[in-house]
Structures are given as C-alpha cells and as structure tokens.
PDB file of N, CA, C and O in Angstrom, chain B, residues numbered from 101:
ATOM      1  N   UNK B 101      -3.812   3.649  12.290  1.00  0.00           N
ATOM      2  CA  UNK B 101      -2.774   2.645  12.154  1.00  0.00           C
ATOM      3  C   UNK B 101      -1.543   3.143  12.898  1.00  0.00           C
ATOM      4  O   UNK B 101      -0.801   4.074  12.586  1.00  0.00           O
ATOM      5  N   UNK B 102      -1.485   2.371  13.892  1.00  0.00           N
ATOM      6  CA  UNK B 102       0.142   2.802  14.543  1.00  0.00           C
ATOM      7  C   UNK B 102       1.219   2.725  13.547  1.00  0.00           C
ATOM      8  O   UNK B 102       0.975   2.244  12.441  1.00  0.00           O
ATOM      9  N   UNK B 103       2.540   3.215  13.884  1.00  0.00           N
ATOM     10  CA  UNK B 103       3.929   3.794  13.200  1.00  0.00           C
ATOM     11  C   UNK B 103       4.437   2.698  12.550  1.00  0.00           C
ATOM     12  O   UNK B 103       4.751   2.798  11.364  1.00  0.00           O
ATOM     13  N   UNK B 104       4.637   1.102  13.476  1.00  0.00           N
ATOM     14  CA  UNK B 104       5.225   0.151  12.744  1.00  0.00           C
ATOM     15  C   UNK B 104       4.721  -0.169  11.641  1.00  0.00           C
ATOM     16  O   UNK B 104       5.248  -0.410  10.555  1.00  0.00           O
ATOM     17  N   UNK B 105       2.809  -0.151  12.243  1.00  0.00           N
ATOM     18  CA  UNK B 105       2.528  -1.126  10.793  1.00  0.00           C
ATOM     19  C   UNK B 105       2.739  -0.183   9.607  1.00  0.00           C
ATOM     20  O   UNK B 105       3.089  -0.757   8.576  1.00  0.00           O
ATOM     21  N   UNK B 106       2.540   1.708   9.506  1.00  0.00           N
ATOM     22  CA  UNK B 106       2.684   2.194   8.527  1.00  0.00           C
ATOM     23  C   UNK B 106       4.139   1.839   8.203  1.00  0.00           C
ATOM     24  O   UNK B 106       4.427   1.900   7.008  1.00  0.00           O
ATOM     25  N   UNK B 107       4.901   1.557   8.873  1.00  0.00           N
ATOM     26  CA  UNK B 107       6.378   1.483   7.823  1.00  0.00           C
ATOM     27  C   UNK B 107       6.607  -0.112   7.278  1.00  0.00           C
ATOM     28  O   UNK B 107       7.394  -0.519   6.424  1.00  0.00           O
ATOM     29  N   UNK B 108       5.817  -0.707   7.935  1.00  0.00           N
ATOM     30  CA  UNK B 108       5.574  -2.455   7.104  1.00  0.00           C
ATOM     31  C   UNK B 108       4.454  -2.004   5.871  1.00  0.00           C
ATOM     32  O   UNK B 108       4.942  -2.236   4.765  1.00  0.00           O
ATOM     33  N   UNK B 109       3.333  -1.527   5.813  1.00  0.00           N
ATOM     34  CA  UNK B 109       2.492  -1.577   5.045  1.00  0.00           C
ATOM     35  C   UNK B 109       2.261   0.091   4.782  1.00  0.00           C
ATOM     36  O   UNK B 109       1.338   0.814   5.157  1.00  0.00           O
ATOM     37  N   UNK B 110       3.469   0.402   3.988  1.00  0.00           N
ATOM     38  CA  UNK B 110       2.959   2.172   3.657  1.00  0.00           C
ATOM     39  C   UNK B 110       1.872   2.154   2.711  1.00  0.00           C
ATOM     40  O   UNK B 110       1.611   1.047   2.240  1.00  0.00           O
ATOM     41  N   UNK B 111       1.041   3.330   2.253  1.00  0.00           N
ATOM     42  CA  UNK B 111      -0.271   3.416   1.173  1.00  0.00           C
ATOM     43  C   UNK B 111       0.554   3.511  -0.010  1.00  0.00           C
ATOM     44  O   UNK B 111       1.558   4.104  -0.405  1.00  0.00           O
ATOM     45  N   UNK B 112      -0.535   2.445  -0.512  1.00  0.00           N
ATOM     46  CA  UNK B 112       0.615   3.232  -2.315  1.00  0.00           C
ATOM     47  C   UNK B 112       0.053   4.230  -3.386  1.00  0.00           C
ATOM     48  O   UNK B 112      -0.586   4.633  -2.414  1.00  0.00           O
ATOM     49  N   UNK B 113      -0.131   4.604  -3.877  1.00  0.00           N
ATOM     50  CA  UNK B 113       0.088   5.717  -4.695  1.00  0.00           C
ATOM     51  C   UNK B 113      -1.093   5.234  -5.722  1.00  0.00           C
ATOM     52  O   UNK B 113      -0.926   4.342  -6.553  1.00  0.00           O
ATOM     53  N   UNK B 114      -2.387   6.005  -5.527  1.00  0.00           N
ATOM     54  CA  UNK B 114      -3.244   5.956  -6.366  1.00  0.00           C
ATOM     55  C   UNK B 114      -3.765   7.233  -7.405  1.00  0.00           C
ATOM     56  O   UNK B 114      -3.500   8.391  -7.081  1.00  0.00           O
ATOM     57  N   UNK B 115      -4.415   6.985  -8.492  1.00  0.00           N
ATOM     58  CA  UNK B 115      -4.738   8.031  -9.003  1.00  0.00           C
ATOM     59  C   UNK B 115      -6.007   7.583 -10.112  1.00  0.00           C
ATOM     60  O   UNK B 115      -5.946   6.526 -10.740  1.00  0.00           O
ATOM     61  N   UNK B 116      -6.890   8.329 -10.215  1.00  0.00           N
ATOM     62  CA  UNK B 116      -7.884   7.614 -11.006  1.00  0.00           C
ATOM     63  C   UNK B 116      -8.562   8.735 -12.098  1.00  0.00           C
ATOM     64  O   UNK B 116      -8.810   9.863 -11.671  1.00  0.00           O
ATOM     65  N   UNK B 117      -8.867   8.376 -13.583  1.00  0.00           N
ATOM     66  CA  UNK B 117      -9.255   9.608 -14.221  1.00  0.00           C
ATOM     67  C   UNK B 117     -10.555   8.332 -15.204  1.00  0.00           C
ATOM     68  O   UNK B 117     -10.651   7.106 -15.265  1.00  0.00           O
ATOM     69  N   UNK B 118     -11.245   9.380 -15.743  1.00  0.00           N
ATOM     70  CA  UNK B 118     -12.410   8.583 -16.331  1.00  0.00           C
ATOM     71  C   UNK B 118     -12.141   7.680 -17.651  1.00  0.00           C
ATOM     72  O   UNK B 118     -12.879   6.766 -18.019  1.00  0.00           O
ATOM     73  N   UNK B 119     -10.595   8.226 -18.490  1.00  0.00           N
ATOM     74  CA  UNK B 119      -9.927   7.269 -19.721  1.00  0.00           C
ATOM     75  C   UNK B 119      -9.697   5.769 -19.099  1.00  0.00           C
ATOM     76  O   UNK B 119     -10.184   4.707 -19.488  1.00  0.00           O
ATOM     77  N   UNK B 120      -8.759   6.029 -17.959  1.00  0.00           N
ATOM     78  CA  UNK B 120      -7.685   4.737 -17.812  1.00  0.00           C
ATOM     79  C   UNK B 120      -8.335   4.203 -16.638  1.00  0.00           C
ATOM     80  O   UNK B 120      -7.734   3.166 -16.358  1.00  0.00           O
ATOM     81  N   UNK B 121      -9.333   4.419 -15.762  1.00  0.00           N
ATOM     82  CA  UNK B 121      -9.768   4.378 -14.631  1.00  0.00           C
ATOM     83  C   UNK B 121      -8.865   4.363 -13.402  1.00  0.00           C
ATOM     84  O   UNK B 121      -8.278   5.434 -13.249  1.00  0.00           O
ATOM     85  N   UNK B 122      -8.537   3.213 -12.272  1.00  0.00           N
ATOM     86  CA  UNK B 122      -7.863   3.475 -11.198  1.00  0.00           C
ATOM     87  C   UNK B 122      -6.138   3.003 -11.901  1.00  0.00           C
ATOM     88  O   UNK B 122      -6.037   2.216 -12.842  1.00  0.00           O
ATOM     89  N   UNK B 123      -5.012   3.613 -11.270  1.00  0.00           N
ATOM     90  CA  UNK B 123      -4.092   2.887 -11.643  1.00  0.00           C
ATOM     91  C   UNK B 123      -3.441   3.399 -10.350  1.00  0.00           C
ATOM     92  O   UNK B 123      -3.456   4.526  -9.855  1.00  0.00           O
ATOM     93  N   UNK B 124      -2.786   2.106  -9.888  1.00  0.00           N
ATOM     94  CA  UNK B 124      -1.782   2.362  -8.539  1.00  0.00           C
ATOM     95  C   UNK B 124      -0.092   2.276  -9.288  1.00  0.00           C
ATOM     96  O   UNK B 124       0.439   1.665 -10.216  1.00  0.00           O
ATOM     97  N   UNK B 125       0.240   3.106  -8.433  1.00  0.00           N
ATOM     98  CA  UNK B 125       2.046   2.456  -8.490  1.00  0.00           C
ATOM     99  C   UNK B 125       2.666   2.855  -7.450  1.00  0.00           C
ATOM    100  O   UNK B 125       2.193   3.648  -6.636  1.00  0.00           O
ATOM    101  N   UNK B 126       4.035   2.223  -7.373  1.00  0.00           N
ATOM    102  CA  UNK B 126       4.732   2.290  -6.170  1.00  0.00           C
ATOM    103  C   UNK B 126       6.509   2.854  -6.418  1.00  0.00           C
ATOM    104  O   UNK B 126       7.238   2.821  -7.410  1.00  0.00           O
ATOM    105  N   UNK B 127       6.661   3.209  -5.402  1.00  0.00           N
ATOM    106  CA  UNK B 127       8.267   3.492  -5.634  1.00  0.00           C
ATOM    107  C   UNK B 127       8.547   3.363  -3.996  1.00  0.00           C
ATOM    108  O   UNK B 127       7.659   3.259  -3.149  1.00  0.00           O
ATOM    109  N   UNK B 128      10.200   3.397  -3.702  1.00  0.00           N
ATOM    110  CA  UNK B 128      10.743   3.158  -2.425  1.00  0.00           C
ATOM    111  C   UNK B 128      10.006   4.201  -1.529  1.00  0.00           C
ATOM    112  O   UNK B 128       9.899   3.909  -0.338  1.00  0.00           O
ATOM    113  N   UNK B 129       9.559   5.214  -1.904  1.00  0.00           N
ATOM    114  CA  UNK B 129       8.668   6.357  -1.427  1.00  0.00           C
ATOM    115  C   UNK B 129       7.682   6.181  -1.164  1.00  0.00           C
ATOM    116  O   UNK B 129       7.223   7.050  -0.423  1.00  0.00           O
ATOM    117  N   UNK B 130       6.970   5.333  -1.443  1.00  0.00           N
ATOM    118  CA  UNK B 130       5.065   4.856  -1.452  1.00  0.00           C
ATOM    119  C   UNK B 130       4.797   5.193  -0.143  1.00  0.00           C
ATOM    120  O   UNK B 130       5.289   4.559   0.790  1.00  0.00           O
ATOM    121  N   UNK B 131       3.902   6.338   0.044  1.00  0.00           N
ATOM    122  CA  UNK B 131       2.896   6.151   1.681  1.00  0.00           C
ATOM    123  C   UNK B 131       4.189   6.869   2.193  1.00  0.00           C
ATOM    124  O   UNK B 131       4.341   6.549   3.372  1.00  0.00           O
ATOM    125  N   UNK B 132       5.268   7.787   1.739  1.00  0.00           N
ATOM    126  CA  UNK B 132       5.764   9.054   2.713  1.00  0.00           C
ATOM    127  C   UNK B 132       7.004   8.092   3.020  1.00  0.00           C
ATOM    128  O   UNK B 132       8.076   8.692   3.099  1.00  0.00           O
ATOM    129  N   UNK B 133       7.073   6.119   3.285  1.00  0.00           N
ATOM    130  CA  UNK B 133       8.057   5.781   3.770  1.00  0.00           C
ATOM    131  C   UNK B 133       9.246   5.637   2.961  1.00  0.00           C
ATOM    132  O   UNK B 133       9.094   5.442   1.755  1.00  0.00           O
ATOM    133  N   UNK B 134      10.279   5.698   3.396  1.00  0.00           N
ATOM    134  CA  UNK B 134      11.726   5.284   2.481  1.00  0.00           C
ATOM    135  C   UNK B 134      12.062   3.917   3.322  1.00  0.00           C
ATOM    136  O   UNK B 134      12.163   3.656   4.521  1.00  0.00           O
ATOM    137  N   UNK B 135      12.196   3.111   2.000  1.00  0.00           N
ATOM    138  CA  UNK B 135      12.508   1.663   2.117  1.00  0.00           C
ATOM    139  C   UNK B 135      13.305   1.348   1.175  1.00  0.00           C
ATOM    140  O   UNK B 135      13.586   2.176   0.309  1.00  0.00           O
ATOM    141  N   UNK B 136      13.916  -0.146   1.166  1.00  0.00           N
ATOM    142  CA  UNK B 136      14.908  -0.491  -0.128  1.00  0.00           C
ATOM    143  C   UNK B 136      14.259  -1.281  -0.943  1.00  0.00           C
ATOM    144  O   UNK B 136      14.934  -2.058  -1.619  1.00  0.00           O
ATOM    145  N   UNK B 137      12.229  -1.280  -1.138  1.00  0.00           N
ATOM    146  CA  UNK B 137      11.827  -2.259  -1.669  1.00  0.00           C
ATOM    147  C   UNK B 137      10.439  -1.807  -2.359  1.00  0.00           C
ATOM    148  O   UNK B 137       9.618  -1.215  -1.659  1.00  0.00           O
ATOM    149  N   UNK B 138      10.228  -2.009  -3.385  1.00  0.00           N
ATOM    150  CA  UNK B 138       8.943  -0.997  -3.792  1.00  0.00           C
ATOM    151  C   UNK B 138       7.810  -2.605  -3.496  1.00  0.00           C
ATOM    152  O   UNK B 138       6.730  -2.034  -3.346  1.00  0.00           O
ATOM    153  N   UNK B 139       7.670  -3.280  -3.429  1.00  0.00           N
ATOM    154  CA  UNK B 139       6.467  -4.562  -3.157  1.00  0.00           C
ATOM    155  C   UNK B 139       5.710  -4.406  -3.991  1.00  0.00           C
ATOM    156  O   UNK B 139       5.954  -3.830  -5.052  1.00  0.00           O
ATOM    157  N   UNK B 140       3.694  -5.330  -3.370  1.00  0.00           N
ATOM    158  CA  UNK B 140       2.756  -5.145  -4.727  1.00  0.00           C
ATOM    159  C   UNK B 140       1.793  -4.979  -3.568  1.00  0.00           C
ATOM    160  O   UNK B 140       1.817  -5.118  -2.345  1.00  0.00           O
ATOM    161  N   UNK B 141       0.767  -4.549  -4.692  1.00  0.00           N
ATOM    162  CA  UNK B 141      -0.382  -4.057  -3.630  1.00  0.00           C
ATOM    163  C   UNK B 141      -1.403  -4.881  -3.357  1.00  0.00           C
ATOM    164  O   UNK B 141      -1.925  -5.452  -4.314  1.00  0.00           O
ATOM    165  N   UNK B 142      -1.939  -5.138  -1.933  1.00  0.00           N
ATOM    166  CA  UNK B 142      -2.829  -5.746  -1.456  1.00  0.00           C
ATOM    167  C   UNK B 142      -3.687  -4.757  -0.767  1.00  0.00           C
ATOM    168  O   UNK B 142      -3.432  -3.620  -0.368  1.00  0.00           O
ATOM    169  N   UNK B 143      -4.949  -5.589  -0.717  1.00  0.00           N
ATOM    170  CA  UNK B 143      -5.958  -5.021  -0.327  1.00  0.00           C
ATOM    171  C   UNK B 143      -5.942  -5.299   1.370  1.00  0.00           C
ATOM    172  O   UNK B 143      -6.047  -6.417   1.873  1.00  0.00           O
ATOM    173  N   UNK B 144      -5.805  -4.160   2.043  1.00  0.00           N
ATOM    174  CA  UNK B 144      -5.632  -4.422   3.744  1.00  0.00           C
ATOM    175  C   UNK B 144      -6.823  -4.172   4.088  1.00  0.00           C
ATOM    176  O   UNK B 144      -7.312  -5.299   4.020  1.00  0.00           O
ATOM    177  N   UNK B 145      -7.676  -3.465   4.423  1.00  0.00           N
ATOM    178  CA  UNK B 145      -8.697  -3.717   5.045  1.00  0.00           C
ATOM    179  C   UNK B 145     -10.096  -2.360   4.360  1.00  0.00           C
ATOM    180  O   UNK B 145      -9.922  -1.417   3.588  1.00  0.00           O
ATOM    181  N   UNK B 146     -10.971  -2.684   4.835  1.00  0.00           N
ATOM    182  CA  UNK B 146     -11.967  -2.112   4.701  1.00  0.00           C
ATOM    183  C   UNK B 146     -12.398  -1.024   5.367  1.00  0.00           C
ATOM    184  O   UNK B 146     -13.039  -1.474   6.317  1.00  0.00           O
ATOM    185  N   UNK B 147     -12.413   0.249   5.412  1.00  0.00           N
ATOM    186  CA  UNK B 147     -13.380   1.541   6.078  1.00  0.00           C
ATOM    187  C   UNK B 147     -14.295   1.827   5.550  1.00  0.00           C
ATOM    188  O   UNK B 147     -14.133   2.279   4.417  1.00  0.00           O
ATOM    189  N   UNK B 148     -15.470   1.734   5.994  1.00  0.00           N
ATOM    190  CA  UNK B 148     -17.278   2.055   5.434  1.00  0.00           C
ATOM    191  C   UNK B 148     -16.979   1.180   4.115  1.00  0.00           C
ATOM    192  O   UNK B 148     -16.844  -0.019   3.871  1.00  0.00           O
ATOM    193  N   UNK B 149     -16.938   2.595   3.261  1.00  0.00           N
ATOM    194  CA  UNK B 149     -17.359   1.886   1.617  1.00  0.00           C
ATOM    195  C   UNK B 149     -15.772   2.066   0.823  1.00  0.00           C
ATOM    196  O   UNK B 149     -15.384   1.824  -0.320  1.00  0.00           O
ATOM    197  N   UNK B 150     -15.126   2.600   2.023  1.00  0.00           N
ATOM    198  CA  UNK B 150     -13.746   2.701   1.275  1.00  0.00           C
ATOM    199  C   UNK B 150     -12.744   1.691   1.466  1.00  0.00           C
ATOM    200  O   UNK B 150     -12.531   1.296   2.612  1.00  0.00           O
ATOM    201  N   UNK B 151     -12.079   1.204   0.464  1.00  0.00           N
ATOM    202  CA  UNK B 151     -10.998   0.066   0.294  1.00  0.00           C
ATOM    203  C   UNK B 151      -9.863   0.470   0.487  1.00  0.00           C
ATOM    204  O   UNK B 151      -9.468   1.136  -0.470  1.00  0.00           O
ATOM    205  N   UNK B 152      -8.922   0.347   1.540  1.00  0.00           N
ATOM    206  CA  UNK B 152      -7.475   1.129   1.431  1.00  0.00           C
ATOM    207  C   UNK B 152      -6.689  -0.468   0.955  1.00  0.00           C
ATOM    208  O   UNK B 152      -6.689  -1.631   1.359  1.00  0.00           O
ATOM    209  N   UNK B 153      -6.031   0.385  -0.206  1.00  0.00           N
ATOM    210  CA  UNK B 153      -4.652  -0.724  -0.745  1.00  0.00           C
ATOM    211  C   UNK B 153      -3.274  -0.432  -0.173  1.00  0.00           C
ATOM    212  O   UNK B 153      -2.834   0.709  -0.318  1.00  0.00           O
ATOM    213  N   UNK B 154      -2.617  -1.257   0.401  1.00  0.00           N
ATOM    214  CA  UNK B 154      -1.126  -0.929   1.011  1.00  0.00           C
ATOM    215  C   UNK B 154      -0.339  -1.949   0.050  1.00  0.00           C
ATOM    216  O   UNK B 154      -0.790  -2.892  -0.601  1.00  0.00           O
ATOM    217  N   UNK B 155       0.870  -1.507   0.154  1.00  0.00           N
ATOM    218  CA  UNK B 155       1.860  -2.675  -0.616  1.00  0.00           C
ATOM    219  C   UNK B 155       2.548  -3.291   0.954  1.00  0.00           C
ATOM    220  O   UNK B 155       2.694  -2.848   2.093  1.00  0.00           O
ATOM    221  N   UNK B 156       2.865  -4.648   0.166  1.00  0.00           N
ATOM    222  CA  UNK B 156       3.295  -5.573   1.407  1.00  0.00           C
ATOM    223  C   UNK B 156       4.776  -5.656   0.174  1.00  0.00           C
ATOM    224  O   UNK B 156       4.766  -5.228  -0.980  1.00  0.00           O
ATOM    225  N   UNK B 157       5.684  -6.192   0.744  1.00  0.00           N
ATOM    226  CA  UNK B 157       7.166  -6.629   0.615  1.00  0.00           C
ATOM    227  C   UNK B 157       6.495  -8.459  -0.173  1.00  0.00           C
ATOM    228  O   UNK B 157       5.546  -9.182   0.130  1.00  0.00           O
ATOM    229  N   UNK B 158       7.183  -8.522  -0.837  1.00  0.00           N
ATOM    230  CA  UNK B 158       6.963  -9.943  -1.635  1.00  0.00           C
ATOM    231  C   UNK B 158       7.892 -11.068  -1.270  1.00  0.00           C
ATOM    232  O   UNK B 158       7.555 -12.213  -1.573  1.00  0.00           O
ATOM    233  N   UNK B 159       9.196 -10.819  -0.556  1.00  0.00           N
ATOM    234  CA  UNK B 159       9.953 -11.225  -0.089  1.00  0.00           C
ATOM    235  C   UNK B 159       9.480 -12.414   1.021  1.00  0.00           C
ATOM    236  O   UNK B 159       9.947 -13.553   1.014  1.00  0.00           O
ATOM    237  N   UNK B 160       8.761 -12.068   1.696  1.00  0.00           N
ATOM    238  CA  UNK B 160       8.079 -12.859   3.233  1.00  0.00           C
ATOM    239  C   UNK B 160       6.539 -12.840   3.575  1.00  0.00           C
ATOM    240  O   UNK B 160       5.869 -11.813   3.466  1.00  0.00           O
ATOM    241  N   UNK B 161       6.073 -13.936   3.956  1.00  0.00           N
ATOM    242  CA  UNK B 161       5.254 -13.408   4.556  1.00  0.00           C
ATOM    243  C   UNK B 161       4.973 -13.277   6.148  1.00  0.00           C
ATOM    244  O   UNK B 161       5.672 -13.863   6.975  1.00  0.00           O
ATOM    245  N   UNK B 162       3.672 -12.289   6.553  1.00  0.00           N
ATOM    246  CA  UNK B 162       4.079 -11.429   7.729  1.00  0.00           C
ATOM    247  C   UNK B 162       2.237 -11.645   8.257  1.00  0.00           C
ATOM    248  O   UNK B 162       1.341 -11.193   7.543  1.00  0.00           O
ATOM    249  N   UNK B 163       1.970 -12.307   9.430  1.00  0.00           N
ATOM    250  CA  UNK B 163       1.051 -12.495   9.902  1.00  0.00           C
ATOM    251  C   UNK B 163       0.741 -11.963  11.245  1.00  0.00           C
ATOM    252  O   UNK B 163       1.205 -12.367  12.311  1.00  0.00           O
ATOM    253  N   UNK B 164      -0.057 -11.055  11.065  1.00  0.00           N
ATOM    254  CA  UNK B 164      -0.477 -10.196  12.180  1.00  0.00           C
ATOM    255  C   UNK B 164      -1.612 -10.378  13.307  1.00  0.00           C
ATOM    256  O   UNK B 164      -2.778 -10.587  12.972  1.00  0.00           O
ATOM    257  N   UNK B 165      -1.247 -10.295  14.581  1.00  0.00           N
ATOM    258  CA  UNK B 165      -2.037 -10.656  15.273  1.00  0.00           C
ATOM    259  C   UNK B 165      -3.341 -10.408  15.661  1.00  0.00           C
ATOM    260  O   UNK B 165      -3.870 -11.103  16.528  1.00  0.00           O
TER     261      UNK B 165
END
C-alpha cells in the first residue's frame, strides 16, 4: 500500500484471546498514523485467507480508483 492511502486508511489495532475472541479499537494513533480522528473499521481488502481491517474517517465518503 503506498504512503497516501496508509495515512487515509491506517490499520487499526487488533488483538484476539480465546475468552473475548477478536476485539479491534482505535485511537488518533491507529496503524503508526497521527490524525485528529479515530473513525470505524471497515473491511478493505482481502490477502490469501487473511482479512486486513483499516478504519476509514466517518465524516466523508472517499472512492478510489
């Protein structure tokens, strides 16, 4: 993923244990970037069998070419 889209769509913050199973959260920090907006998480795309979740901004939406 090139630089822009990581600072539009940083990774958010996962962690998973066998009680509570997966739980994500976010802060202005999510995915290394500093922003003024913590967003919600969507599912961006697919690798093999792995699902990466990014948070998008809730504010707009943003359609990529």
């Amino acid at each position: 993923m090139e630089e822009k889209q990581e600072r539009m769509f940083p990774l958010c913050n996962i962690e998973w244990n066998r009680d509570t199973g997966i739980v994500f959260w976010y802060t202005e920090r999510s995915g290394g970037i500093e922003r003024d907006w913590t967003g919600v998480p969507r599912m961006f795309e697919t690798v093999g069998a792995l699902a990466l979740t990014w948070i998008v901004r809730n504010t707009k939406i943003i359609k990529l070419d």
